[in-house]
C-alpha positions in Angstrom: 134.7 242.7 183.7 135.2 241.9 187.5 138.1 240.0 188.1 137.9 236.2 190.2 139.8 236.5 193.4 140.8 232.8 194.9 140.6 232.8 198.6 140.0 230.3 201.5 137.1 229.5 203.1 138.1 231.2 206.5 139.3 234.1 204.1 135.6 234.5 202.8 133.9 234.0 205.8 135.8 237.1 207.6 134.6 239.3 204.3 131.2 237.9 205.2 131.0 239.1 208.9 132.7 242.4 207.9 129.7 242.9 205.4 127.5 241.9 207.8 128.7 244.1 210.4 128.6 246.9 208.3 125.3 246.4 206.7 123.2 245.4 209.9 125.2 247.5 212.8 126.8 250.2 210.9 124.5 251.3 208.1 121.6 251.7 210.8 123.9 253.8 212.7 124.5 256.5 210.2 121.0 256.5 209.2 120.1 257.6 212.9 122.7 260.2 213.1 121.6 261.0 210.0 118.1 261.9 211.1 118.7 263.0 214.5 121.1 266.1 212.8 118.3 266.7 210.1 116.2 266.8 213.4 118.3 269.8 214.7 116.7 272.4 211.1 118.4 274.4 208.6 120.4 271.6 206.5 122.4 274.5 204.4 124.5 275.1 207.5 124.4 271.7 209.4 127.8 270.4 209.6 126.7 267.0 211.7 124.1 266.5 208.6 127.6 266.6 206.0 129.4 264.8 207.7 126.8 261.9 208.5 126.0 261.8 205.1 129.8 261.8 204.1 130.4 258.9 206.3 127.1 256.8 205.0 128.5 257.6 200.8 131.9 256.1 202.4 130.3 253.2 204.5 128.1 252.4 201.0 131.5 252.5 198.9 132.7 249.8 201.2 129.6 247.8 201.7 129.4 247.7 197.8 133.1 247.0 197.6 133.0 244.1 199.6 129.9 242.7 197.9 131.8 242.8 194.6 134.8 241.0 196.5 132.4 238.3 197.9 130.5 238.0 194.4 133.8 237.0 192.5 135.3 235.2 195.2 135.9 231.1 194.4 136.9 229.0 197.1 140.0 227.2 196.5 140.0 223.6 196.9 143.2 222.5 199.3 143.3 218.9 197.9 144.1 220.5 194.3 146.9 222.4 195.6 150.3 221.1 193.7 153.5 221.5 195.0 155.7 221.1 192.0 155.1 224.6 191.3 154.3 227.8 192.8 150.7 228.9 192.9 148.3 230.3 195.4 148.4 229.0 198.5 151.5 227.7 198.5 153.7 228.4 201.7 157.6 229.0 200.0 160.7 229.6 201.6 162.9 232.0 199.3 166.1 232.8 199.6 168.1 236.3 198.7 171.0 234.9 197.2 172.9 238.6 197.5 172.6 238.6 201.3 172.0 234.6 201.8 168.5 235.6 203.7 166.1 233.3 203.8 162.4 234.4 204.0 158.7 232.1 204.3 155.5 233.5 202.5 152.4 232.0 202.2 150.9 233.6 199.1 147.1 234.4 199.4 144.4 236.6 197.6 144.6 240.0 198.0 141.7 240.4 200.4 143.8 237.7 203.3 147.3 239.5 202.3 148.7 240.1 206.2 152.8 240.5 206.1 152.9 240.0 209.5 151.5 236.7 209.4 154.1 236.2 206.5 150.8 236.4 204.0 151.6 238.0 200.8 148.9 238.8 198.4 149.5 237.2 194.8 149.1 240.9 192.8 152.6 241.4 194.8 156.1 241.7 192.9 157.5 238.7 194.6 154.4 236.7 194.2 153.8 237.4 190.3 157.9 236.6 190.1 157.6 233.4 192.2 154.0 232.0 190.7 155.2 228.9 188.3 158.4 228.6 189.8 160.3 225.2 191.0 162.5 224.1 193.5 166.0 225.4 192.8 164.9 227.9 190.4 166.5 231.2 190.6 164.4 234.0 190.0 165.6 237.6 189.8 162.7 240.3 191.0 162.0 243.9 190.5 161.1 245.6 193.8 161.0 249.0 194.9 164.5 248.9 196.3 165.8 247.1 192.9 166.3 243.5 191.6 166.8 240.9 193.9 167.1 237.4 193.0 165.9 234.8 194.8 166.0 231.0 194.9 163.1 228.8 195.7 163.9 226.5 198.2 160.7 224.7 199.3 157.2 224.7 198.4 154.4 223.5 200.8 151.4 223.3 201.7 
């Protein structure tokens, strides 16, 4: 069973050109490479032929991939986003109460996940902690480093 991924509308347009980058521009590529080193003879001993034909099974992994990720993609509607709770799309400031840091994620799909736009994909241990969450609740989190509790301070938009 494939598995619904929520994601924005600029989120799925991005997988769109990607496809369409790699379907139209790339996947014609390989094919000529393809047939310019079956071009060159013997097949048995043709190391351009492999490795054309290993990139197009990897470039056809990805295509198919991102079709899947497109197929069972649903928009998510921004003027059904609650902020009483946690859920995706939410932006939420956190804070370590160990170290009294305070940290702001936006928690996407796993497709738009980008740390270093403070994006963190919901499938994440601090996002699966966090989702259904309040203000002021406390939330202690396994991560790779150990448990870390954390209190929601604000959720937004």
């Amino acid at each position: 069973m494939n598995k619904v991924s929520y994601i924005t509308e600029e989120g799925l347009q991005k997988l769109k050109d990607e496809l369409d980058q790699l379907v139209n521009i790339e996947r014609p590529a390989i094919s000529k490479l393809i047939a310019e080193a079956r071009d060159k003879g013997d097949l048995t001993e043709n190391a351009e032929y492999e490795a054309a034909k290993e990139a197009q099974g990897m470039l056809e992994l990805k295509i198919n991939k991102l079709q899947e990720i497109i197929i069972n993609s649903r928009i998510i509607d921004d003027s059904r986003i609650d902020t009483n709770t946690i859920q995706i799309m939410n932006r939420v400031k956190i804070g370590n109460t160990k170290n009294n840091t305070l940290m702001e994620y936006t928690i996407v799909s796993d497709s738009e996940a980008d740390l270093k736009q403070g994006k963190i994909a919901v499938s994440t241990p601090i996002a699966k902690g966090l989702i259904g969450k309040k203000v002021g609740d406390v939330v202690e989190i396994q991560v790779p480093v150990g448990i870390i509790p954390f209190e929601v301070i604000e959720i937004s938009i």
